[in-house]
Z-matrix of the N, CA and C atoms (Angstrom, degrees):
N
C 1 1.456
C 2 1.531 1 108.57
N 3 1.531 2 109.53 1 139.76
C 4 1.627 3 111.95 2 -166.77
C 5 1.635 4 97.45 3 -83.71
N 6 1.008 5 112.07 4 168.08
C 7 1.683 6 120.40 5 -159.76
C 8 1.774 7 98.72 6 -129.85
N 9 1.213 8 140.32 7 155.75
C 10 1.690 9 134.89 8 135.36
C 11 1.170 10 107.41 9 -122.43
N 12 1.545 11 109.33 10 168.71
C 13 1.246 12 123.70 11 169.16
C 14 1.611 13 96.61 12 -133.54
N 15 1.432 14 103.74 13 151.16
C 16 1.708 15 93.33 14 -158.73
C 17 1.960 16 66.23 15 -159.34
N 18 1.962 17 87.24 16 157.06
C 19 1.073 18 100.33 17 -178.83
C 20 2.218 19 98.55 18 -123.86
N 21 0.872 20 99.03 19 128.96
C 22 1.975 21 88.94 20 167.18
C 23 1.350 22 115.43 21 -102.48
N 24 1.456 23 140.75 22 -159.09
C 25 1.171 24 142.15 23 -173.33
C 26 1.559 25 95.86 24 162.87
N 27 1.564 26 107.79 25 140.68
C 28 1.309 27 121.89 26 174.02
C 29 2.159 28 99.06 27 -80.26
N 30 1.044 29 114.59 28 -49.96
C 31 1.179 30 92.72 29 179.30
C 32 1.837 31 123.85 30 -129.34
N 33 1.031 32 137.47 31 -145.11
C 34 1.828 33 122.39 32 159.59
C 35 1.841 34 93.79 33 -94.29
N 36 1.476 35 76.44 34 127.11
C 37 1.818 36 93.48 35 177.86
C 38 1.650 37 109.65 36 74.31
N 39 1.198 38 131.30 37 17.26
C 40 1.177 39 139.85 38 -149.53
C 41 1.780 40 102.05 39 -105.06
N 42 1.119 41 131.48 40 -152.72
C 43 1.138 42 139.35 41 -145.16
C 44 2.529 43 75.22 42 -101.21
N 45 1.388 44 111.00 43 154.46
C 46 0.898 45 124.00 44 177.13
C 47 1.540 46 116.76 45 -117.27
N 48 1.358 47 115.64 46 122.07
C 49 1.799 48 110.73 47 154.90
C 50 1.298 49 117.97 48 -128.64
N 51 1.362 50 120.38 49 137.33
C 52 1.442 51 131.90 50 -166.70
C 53 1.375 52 99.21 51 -133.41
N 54 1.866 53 99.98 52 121.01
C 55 1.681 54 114.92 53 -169.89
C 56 1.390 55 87.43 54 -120.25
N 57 1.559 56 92.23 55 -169.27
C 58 1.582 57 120.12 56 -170.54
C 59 1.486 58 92.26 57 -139.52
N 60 1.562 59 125.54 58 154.74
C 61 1.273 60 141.76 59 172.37
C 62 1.283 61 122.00 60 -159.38
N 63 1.440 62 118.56 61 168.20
C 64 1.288 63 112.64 62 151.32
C 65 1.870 64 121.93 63 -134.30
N 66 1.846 65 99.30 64 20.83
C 67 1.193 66 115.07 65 161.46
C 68 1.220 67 102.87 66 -147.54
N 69 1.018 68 101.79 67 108.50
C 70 1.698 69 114.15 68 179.73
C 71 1.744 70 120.18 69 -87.70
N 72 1.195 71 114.54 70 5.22
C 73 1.040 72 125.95 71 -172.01
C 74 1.674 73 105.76 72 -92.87
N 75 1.160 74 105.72 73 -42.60
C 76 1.557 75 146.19 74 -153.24
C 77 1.575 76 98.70 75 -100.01
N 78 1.227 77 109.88 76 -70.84
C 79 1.545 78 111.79 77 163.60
C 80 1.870 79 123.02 78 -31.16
N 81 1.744 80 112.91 79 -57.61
C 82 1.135 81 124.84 80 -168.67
C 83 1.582 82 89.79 81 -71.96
N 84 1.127 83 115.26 82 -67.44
C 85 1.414 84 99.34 83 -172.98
C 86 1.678 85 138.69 84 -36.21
N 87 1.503 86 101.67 85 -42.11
C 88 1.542 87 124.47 86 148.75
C 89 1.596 88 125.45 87 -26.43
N 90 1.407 89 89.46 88 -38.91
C 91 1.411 90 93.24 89 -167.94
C 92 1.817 91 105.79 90 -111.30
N 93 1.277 92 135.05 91 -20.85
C 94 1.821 93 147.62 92 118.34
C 95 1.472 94 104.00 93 -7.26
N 96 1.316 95 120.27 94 -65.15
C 97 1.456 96 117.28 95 -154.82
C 98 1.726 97 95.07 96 -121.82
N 99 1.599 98 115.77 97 60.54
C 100 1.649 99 120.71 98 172.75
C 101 1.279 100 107.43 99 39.37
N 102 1.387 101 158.18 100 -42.16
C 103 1.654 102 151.93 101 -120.15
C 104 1.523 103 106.23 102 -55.29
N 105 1.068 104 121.60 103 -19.61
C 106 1.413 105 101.87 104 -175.11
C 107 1.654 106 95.53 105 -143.45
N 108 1.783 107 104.95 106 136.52
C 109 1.161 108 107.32 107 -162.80
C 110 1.956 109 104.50 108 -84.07
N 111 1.072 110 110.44 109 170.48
C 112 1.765 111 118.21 110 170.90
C 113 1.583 112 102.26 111 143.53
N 114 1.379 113 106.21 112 -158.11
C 115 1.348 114 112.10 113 175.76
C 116 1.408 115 129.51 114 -53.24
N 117 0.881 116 119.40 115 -26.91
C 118 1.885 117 117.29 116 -150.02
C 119 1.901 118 88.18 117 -95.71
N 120 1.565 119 113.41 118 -51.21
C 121 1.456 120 100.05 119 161.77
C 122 1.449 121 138.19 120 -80.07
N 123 1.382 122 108.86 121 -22.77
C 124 1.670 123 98.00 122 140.45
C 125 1.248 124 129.82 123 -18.80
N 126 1.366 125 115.91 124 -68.48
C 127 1.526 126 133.26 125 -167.24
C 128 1.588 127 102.83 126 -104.77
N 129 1.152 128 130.86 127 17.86
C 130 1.535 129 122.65 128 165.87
C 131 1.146 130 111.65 129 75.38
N 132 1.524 131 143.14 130 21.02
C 133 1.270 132 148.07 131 -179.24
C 134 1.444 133 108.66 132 -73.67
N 135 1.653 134 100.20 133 92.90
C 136 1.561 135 98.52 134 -174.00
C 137 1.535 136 101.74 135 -133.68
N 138 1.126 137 129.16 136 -4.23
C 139 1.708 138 144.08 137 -179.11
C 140 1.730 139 94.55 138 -70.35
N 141 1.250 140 130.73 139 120.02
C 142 1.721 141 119.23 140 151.27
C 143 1.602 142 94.47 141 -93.17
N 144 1.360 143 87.85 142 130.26
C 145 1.995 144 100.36 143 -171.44
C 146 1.434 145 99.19 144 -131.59
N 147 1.598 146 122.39 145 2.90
C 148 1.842 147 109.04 146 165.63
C 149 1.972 148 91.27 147 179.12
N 150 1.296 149 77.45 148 129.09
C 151 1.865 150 92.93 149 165.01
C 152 1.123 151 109.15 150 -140.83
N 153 1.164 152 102.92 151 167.54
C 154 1.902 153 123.23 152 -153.37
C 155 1.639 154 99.78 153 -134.68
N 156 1.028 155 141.48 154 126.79
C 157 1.939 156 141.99 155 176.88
C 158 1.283 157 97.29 156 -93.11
N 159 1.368 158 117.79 157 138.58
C 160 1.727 159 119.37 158 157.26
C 161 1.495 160 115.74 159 -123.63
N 162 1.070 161 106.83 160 173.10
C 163 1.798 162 111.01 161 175.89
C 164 1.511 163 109.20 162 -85.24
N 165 1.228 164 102.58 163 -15.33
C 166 1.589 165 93.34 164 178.74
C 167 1.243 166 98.58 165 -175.92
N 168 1.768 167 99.61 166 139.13
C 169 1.430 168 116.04 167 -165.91
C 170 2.108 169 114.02 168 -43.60
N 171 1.482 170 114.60 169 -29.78
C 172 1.040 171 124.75 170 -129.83
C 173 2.134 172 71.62 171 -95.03
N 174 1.206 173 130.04 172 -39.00
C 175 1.260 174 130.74 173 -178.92
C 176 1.883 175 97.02 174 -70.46
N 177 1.056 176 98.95 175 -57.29
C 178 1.764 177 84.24 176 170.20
C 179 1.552 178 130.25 177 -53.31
N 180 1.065 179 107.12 178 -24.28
C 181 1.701 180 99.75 179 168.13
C 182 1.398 181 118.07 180 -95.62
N 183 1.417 182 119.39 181 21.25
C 184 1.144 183 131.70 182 -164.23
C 185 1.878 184 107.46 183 -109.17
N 186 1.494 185 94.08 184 -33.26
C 187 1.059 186 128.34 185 -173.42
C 188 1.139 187 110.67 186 -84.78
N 189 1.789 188 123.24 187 -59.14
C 190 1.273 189 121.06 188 166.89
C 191 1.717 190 115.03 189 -29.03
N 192 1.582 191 100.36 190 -67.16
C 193 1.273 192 112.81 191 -163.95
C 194 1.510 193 118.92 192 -52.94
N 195 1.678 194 120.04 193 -24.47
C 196 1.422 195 123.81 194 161.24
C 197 1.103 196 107.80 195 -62.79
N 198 1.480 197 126.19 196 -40.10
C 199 1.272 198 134.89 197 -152.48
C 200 1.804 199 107.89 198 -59.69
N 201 1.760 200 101.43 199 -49.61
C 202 1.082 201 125.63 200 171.05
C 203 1.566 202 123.81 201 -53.14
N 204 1.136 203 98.18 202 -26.13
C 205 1.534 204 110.83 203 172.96
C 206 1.506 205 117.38 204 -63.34
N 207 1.297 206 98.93 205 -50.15
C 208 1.376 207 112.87 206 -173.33
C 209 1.674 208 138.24 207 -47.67
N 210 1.313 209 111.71 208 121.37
C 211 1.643 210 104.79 209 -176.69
C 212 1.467 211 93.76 210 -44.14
N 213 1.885 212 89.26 211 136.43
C 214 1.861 213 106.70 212 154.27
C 215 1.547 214 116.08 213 -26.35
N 216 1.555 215 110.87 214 -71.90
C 217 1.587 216 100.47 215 -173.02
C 218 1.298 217 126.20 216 -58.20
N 219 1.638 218 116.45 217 -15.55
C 220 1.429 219 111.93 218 174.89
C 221 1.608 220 111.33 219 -70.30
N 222 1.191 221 102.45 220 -50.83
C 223 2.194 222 117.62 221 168.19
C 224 1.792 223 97.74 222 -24.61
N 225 1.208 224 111.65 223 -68.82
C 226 1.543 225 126.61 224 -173.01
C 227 1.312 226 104.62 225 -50.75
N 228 1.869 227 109.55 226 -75.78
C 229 1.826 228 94.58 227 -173.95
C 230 1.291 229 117.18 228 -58.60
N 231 1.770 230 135.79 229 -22.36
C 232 1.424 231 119.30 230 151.40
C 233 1.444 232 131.97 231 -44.98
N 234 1.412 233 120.26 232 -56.78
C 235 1.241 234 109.00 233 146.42
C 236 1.081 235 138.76 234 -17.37
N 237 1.713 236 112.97 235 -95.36
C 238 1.423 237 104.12 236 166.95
C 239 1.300 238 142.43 237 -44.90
N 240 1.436 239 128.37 238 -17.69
C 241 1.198 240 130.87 239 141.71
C 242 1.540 241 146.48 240 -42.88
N 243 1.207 242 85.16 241 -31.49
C 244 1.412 243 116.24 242 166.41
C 245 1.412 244 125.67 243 -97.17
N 246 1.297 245 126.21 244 -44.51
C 247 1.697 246 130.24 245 172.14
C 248 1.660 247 95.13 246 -140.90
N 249 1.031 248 137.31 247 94.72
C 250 1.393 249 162.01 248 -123.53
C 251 2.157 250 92.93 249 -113.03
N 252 1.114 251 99.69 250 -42.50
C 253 1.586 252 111.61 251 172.02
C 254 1.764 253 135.32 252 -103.44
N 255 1.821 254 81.48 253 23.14
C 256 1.619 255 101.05 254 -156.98
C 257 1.748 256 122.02 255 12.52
N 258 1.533 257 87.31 256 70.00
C 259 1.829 258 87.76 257 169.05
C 260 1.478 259 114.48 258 -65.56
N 261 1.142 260 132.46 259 150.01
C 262 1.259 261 114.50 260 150.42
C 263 1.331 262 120.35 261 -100.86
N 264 2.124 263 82.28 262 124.59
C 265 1.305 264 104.43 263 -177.37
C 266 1.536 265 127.95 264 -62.45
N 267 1.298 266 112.90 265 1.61
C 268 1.443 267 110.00 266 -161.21
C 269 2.254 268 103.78 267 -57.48
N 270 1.267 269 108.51 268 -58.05
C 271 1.449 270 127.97 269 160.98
C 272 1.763 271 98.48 270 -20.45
N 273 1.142 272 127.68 271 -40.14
C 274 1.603 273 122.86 272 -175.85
C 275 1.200 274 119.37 273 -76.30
N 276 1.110 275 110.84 274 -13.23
C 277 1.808 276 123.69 275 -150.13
C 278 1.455 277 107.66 276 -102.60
N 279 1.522 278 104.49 277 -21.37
C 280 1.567 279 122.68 278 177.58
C 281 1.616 280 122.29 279 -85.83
């Protein structure tokens, strides 16, 4: 089963949350329309501004969890490396 790791954000440069899934479609939306309470709707994390595909869920949470490690500014220049104008990608995914 394919895995993501996807990052959201309430705004560009804004507050950061970085999940794990294995429907990312379904997941982002979840988190668009509040459904499940914790951090990311706390703070309005409803932008998907960078995802990552894996071969298997079990390498994606592997990934998250570095991910989590990571200094703030590294989170960002991944981002921007990746969606440079933090669109949110969620609109692509459909």
């Amino acid at each position: 089963m394919a895995g993501y790791v996807y990052i959201v954000t309430n705004h560009k440069r804004g507050t950061l949350y970085i999940g794990v899934t294995s429907d990312l479609e379904r997941r982002i939306y979840e988190h668009r329309e509040c459904q499940t309470p914790g951090f990311a709707s706390k703070y309005g994390c409803r932008q998907l501004v960078w995802y990552e595909e894996h071969d298997s869920i079990r390498t994606a949470i592997q990934r998250e969890k570095s991910l989590k490690r990571w200094y703030r500014q590294w989170k960002i220049a991944l981002i921007e490396g990746f969606n440079p104008d933090w669109r949110d990608l969620y609109y692509e995914l459909m």
